[in-house]
Structures are given as C-alpha cells and as structure tokens.
SENU-875916 format. One record per residue (C-alpha): x, y, z; residue number from 1. Coordinates in steps of 0.25 Angstrom, whole numbers, plus 5000, padded with zeros to 4 digits. Layout:
<nodes>
+------+------+------+-----+
|   px |   py |   pz |   n |
+------+------+------+-----+
|    X |    Y |    Z | NUM |
...
+------+------+------+-----+
</nodes>
This chain:
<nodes>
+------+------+------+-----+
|   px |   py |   pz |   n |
+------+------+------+-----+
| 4959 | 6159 | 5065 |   1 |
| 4974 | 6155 | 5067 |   2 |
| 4983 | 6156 | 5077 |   3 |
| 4989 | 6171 | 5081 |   4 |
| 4985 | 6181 | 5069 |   5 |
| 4971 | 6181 | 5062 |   6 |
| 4973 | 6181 | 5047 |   7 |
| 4964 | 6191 | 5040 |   8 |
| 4958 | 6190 | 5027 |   9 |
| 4955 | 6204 | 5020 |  10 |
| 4943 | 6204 | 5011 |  11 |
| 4945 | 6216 | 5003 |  12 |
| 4958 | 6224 | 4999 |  13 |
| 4954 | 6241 | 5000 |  14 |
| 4958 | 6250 | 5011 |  15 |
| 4952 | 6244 | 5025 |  16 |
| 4957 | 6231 | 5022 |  17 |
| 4971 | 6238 | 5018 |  18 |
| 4971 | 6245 | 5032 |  19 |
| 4967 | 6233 | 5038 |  20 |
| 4977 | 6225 | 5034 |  21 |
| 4987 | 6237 | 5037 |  22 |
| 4982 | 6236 | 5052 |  23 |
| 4982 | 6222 | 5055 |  24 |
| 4997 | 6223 | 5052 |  25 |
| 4997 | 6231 | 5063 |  26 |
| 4992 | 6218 | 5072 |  27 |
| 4997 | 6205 | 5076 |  28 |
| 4982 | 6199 | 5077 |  29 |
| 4981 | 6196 | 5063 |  30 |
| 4987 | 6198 | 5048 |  31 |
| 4980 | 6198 | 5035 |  32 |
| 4981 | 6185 | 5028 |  33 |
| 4973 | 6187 | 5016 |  34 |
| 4967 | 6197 | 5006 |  35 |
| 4956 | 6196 | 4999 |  36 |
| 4952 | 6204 | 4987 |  37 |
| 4941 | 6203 | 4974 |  38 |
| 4954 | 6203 | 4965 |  39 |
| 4969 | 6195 | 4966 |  40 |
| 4975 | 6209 | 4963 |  41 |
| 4968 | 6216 | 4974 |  42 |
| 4971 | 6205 | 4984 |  43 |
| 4986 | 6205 | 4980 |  44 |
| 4987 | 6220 | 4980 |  45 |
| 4982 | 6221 | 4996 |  46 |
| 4989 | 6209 | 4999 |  47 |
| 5004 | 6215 | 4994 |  48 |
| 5001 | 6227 | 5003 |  49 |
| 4997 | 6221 | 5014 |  50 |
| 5005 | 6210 | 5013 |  51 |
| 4995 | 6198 | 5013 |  52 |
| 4999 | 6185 | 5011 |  53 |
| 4985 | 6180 | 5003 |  54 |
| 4978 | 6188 | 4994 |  55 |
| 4963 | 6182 | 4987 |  56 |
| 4956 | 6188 | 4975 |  57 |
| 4943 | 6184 | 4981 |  58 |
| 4936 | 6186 | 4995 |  59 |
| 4931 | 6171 | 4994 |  60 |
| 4946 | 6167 | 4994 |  61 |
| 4948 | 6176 | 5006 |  62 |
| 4939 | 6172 | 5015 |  63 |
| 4941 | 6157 | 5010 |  64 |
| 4957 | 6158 | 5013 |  65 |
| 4961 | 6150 | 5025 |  66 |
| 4971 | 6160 | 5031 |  67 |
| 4961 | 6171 | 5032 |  68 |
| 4956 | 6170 | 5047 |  69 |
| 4947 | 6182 | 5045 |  70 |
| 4941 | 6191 | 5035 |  71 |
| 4941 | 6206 | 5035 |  72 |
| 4930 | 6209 | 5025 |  73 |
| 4937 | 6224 | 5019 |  74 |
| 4928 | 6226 | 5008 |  75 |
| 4918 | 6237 | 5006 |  76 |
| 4906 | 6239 | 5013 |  77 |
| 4895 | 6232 | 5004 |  78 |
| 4903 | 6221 | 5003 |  79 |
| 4907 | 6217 | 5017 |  80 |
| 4895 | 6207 | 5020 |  81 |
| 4897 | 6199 | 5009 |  82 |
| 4912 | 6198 | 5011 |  83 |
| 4909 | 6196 | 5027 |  84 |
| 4901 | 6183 | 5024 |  85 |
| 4910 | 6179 | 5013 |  86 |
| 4919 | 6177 | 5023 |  87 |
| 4911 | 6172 | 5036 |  88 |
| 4905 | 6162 | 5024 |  89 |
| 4921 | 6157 | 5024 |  90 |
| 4922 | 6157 | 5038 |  91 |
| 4929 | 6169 | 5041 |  92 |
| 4928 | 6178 | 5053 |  93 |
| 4927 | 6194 | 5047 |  94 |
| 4930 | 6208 | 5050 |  95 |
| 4919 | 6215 | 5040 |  96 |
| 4924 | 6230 | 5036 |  97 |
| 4916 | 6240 | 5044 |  98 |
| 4906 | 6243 | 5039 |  99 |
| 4901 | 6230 | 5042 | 100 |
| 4892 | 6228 | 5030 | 101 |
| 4882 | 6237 | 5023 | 102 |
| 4871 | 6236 | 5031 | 103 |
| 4867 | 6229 | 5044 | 104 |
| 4859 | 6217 | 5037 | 105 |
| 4872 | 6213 | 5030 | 106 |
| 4880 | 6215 | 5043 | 107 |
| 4869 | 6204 | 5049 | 108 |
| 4870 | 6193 | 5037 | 109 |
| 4887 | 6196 | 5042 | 110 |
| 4885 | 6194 | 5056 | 111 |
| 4874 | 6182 | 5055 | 112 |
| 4886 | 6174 | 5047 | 113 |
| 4896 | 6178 | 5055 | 114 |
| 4888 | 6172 | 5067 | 115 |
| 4884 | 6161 | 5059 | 116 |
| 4897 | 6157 | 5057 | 117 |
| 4902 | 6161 | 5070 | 118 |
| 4914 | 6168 | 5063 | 119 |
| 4920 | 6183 | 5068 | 120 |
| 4916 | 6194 | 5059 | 121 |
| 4916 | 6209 | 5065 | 122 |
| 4915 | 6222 | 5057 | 123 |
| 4928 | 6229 | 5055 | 124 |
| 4926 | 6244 | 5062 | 125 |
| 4939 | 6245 | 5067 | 126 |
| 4936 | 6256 | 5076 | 127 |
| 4931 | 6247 | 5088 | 128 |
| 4945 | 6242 | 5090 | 129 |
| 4953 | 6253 | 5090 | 130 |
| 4959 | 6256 | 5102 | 131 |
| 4952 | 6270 | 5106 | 132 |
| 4941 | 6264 | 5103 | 133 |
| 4944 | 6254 | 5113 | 134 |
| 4946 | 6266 | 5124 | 135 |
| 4932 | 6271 | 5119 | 136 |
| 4925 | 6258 | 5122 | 137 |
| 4933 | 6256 | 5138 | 138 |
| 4929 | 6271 | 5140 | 139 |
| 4913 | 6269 | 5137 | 140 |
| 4914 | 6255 | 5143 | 141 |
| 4918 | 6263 | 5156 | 142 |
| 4905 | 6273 | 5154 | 143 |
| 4917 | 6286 | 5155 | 144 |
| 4907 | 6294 | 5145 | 145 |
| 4895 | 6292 | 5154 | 146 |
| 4881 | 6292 | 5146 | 147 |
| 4885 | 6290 | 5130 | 148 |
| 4878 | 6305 | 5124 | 149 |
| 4883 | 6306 | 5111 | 150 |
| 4894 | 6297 | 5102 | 151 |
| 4898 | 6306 | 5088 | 152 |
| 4908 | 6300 | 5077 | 153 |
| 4910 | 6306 | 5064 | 154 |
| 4921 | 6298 | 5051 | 155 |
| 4918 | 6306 | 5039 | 156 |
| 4930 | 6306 | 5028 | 157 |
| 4932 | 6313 | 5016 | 158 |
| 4933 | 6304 | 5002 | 159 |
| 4933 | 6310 | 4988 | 160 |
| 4921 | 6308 | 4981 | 161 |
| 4923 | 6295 | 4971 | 162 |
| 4910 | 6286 | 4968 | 163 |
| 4922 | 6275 | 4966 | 164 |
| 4926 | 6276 | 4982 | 165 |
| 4919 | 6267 | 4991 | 166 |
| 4913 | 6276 | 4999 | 167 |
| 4906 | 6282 | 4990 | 168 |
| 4902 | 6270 | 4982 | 169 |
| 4890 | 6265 | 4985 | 170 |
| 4892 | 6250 | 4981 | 171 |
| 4903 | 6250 | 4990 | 172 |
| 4895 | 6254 | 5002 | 173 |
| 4899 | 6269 | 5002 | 174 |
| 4897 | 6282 | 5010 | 175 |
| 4899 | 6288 | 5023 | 176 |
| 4893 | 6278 | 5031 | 177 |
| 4895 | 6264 | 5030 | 178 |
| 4910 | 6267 | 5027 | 179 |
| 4913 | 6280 | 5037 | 180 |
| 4899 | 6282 | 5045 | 181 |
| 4901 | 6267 | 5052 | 182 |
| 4913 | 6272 | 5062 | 183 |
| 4904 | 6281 | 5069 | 184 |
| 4892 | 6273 | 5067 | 185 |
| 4900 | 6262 | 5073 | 186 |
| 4906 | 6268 | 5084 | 187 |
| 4893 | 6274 | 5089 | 188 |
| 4888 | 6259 | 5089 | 189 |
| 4900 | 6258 | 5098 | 190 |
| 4897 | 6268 | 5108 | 191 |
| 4882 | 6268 | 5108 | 192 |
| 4879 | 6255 | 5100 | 193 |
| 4866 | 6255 | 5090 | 194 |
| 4858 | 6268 | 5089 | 195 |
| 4843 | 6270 | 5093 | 196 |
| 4840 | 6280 | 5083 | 197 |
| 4847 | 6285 | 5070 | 198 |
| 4847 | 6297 | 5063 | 199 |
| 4856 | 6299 | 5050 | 200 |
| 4857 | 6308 | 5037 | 201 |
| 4868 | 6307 | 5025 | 202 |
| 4872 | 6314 | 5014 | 203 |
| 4874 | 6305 | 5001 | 204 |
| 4888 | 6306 | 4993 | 205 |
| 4889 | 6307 | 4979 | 206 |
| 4888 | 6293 | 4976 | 207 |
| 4875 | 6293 | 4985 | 208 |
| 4883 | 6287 | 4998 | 209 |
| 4882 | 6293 | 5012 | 210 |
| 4893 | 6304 | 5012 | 211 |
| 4891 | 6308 | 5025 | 212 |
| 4880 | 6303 | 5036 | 213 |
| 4876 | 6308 | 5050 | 214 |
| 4871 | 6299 | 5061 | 215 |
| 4864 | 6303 | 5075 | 216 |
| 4861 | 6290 | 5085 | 217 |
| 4853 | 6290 | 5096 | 218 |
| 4855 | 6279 | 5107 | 219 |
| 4845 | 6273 | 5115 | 220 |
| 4852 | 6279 | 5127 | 221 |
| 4850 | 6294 | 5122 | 222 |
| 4865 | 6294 | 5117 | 223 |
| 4867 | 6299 | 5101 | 224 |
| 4879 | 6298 | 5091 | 225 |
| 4882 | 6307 | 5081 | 226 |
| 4889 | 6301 | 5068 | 227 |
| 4892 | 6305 | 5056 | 228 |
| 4902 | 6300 | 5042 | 229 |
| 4904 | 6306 | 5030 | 230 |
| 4912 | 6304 | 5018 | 231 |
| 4913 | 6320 | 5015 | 232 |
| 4925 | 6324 | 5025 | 233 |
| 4934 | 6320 | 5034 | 234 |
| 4924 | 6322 | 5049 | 235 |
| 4933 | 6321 | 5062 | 236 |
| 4930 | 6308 | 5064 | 237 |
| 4928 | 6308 | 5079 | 238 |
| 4920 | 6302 | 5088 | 239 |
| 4915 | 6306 | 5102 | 240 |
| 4907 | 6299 | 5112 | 241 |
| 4901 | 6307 | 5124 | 242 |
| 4896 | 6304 | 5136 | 243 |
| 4889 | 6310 | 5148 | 244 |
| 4903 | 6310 | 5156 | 245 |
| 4914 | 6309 | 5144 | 246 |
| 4917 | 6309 | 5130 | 247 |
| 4926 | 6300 | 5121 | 248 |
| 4932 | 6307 | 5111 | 249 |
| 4937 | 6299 | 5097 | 250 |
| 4947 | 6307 | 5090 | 251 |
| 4947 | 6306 | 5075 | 252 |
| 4947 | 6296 | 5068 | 253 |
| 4939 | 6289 | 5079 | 254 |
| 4937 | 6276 | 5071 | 255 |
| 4952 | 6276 | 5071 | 256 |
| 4963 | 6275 | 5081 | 257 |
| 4961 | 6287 | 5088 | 258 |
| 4963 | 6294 | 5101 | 259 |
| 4949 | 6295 | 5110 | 260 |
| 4947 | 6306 | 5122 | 261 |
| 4940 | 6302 | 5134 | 262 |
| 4933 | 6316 | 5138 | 263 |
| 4926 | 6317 | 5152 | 264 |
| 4916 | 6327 | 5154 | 265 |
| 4925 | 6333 | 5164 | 266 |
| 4939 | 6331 | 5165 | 267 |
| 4951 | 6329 | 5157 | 268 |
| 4951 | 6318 | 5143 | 269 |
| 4956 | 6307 | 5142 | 270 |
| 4963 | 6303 | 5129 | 271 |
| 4968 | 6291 | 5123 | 272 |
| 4976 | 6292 | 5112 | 273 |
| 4978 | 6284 | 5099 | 274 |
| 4990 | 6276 | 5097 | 275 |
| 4987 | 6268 | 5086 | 276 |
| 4996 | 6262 | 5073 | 277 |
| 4989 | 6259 | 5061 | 278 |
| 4973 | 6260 | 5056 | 279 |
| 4966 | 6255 | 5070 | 280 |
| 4962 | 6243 | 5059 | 281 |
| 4970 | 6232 | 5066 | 282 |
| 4962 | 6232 | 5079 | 283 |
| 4950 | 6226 | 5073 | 284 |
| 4959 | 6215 | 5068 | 285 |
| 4964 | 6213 | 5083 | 286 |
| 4949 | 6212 | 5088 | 287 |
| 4946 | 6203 | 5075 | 288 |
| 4957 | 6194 | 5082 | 289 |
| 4954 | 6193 | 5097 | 290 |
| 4940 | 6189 | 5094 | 291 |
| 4942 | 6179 | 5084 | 292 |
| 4954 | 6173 | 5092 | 293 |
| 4945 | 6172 | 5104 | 294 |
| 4935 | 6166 | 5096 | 295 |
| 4924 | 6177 | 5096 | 296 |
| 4914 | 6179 | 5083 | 297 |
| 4914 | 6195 | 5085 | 298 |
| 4919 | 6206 | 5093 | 299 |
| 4912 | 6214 | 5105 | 300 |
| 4919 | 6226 | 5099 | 301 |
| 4911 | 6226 | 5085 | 302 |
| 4901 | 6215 | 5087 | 303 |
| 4893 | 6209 | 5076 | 304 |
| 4878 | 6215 | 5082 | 305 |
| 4883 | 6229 | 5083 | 306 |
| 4890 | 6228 | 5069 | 307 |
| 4877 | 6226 | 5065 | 308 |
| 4869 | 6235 | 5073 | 309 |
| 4879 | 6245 | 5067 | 310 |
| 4876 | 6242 | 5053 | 311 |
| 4861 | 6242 | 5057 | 312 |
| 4865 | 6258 | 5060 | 313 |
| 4870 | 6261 | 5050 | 314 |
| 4859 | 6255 | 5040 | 315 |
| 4851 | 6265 | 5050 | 316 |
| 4859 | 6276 | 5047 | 317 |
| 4858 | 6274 | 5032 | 318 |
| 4843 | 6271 | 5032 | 319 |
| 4842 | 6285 | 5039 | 320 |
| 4851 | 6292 | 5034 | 321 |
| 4846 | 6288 | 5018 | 322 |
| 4861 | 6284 | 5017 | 323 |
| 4865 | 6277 | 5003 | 324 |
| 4876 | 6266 | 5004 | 325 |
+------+------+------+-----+
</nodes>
C-alpha cells in the first residue's frame, strides 16, 4: 500500500464494477487506479467514463500493474476464483464480488491462497457495511430482542426473459440464487450464523436456472429463518428479525441503505432513518482500507470462515432444493 488513498484495480468493466467505481468517488479512502478488461476497447470505454487513469486489455496486466494496490475481482460468478488467485498469485490483496465463488470448495482453494500468502481478500457483500446495518449489529450485541425466534428476508426482482442475460445464463453462473438468494442467505448467517438443518424447493426458469427458490433454517438454538429470491417479480425485499422482547424491522431494500425500526414488544419504535448519498457501495471500500492500513489479512465483519461457511449453504441449499446453476 501507499500512503493516504489505496489505489484500486478493477477486474471487469459491467454494472457492479461501474457502481463501484461510481461510489468510491464518493470516498476519500481510495480511488481507482486502473481498469482491467479481456479487450483495449472495453478497458478504454470504462475508463473514459469513470475517469481512469490506466486502462489494460488483459487481467494478467491488471494485477501485474504497480500502481494497483488491491483488486476488486467484478467479474461473473464462474469466473471469480480464477480471477481471485490470479491476483493473490501477483500479490494482490482482493475484494471478490459477492457471491464469493460458485461453490464452497472453490471459496477454500481462494481462502487457503489467501492465507498462504498472507494477502487481505474479503468477499464483497456490501450489505455488512452499510450503516443500518451497523445499528442492527449494536442493537443484538446489546440482546434488545431477547431470544432470536425467527429472521425472514425476501430480494426477488423482476428481469425479462432473454437466455443472453446473465441471470439466466447458465455458464454465466445464472439464476435466482447465487445472484439474488445470497443477501438473504448471507444476512441470516449474519444474525443466526450457519444453520443446523435446511430445507429448500425451486422452480427452474427457462433456460433451466433457479427462478425462484424458498429456504427454511433451523438453528441449533430452536430459532428458524425463512428466505426466499426469485427472478419472476419485484418481492418487498425486507427483512425482519424477531425476538422474544423486540423486533428489528429492515425496510425495503434491506441489502441497501435503508431505514430500520427497533419495535419493543410493548411500547413505542424506535426508528432510525436512512440518510445515505449514493449506492451504500463505498462503505466496503472504507473497511477494505482500515483493515489493510492496520495491517490485518481480513475483516471481522465478513470473515474468510463464515464466507465459506456460507458458500457451504448455499451448496446445501442447491443440493436440496435440485437447483441448477
């Protein structure tokens, strides 16, 4: 690293690394040095709109450039482990695009090099470091709900049906659950960390994908989780934990900035609202920062084990549920 901003590499010019780069604008912890791309033109276009200053038509010459500090690996899903070690393999610390990697196997061969090399890496849901969030955490590290019954969380979206789009692609790691199902997935893991048993249906699109999967959880400590994802329609997208004396409620879009409601079992809410400017994307670039300025490999807040331990779900999930990806 070098002194004051930490210069960013992308790898991978489509719509998250275009938000990305949007937020961290928003930020002094770091800027985005570089752009990297499996074509000049691609490279060249993202950088001229965002401004970069170095653009590469290969990701061996992104992760090779010595003005990149650290890489964040934008590509699509079935991509993201071998583009992670490309860049642990050059020595670079990397944010990995949520999901993490197609499966938890290849989130371990990630972490094991990672470690290995004692470099940072952390997955990139974003969601962990946005401020309400940051309330959620204070109010359960305080026990306000009591005995954890029941965490829900819902993130369906509406896409038109083209076997071209990502989502529906199934070399390109598409359907409901890797792309949409891991915010709820994740945030339970938050809340209640790994479940004891699983229960899971979907119900394929089209092109054979998930397009829409159900979860139930239970917990070793008799608490359940309700989740669901689903590339049909546009869900509430809220989430709610509820406890024996209180409730948080997550307006929607919880994965996003969003107001959250502290609601006792008796007596009056308490509400914090959402003042937020831009995506909520920049905040992970802020944690990104602290850690590797303090010297630290990964963050408590999205550690490497429950990455994996997630991934491990959702591998559970699919397995159950007969989901195709």
């Amino acid at each position: 690293m070098t002194e004051g901003q930490l210069r960013w590499g992308l790898l991978g010019t489509g719509l998250i690394a275009a938000a990305f780069a949007t937020d961290l604008a928003l930020s002094d912890s770091g800027v985005v040095a570089a752009v990297g791309s499996r074509s000049q033109e691609s490279a060249e276009r993202f950088a001229k709109a965002h401004r970069v200053s170095r653009a590469h038509a290969s990701y061996e010459a992104l992760v090779g450039d010595p003005e990149v500090d650290i890489v964040y690996v934008a590509t699509p899903h079935p991509m993201h482990r071998d583009n992670a070690l490309l860049a642990l393999e050059a020595g670079k610390p990397v944010l990995v695009e949520k999901p993490f990697t197609m499966n938890a196997q290849e989130a371990r061969e990630v972490v094991a090099v990672a470690r290995e090399r004692r470099l940072f890496a952390m997955e990139a849901m974003w969601t962990r470091f946005l401020p309400h969030i940051a309330v959620v955490r204070e109010w359960l590290a305080q026990g306000t709900l009591g005995e954890i019954v029941t965490v829900s969380a819902d993130h369906g979206q509406w896409f038109a049906e083209d076997p071209e789009f990502r989502l529906f692609a199934p070399a390109l790691g598409g359907g409901a659950l890797l792309d949409l199902g891991i915010y709820p997935v994740s945030f339970a893991s938050m809340v209640l960390g790994s479940p004891t048993e699983i229960v899971a249906i979907s119900d394929p699109a089209f092109t054979g994908v998930d397009a829409q999967t159900s979860m139930l959880f239970s917990y070793a400590s008799g608490a359940q989780a309700v989740l669901t994802c689903t590339l049909r329609a546009k869900s509430p997208t809220r989430a709610a934990i509820v406890g024996t004396d209180a409730r948080i409620e997550i307006d929607g879009a919880f994965y996003a900035p969003a107001s959250v409601s502290l609601i006792p079992r008796d007596g009056e809410p308490t509400v914090v609202r959402s003042e937020h400017q831009g995506r909520g994307l920049r905040h992970q670039a802020d944690e990104v920062a602290r850690r590797l300025a303090a010297g630290e490999l990964e963050s408590p807040l999205m550690s490497l084990d429950e990455t994996v331990a997630i991934m491990e779900t959702m591998d559970a999930v699919r397995a159950r549920a007969g989901a195709r990806s």
